[in-house]
C-alpha positions, 0 to 999 in steps of 0.5 A: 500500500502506497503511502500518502506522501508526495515522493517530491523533496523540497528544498526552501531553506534560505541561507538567512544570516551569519554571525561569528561571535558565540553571544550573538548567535545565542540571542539569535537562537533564543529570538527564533525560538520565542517567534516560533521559527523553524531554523538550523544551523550551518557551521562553517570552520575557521580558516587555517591561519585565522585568529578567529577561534569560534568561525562563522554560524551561518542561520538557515529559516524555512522561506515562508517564515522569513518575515517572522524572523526579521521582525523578531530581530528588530527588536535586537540593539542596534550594537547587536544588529551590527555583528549581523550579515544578512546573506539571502540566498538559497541553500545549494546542498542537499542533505538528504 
């Protein structure tokens, strides 16, 4: 018995924002979660000769809640919102 589910995978994650510092990314994730956005987390390591010892969090949120996620961080200080850099683009891989 065949089931249900459409056999089509769907892809609409966007690469939202990045951040390299470790507090940032933590009231980001505690905003998403209080807005109720579904996001995962993308860890792309330093480089070789790099003073930076955390490297780069990249955010990835579902395309329809998008807007939740930039209105949930408005509310951040704009000191915060500085460390921010908005990427916007698709998320090329596949991981299933």
């Amino acid at each position: 018995m065949e089931t249900a589910y459409q056999k089509v995978k769907v892809h609409n994650e966007l690469e939202w924002c990045q951040v390299t510092d470790l507090s940032t990314k933590e009231k980001i994730e505690k905003l998403l979660l209080k807005h109720r956005v579904s996001y995962f987390v993308k860890w792309e390591k330093p480089k070789l000769f790099s003073n930076d010892k955390f490297g780069t969090c990249i955010f990835c949120v579902n395309q329809l809640q998008k807007e939740i996620a930039e209105e949930a961080i408005e509310g951040l200080a704009d000191e915060i919102r500085g460390k921010i850099r908005f990427i916007n683009r698709k998320v090329d891989k596949t991981f299933y």
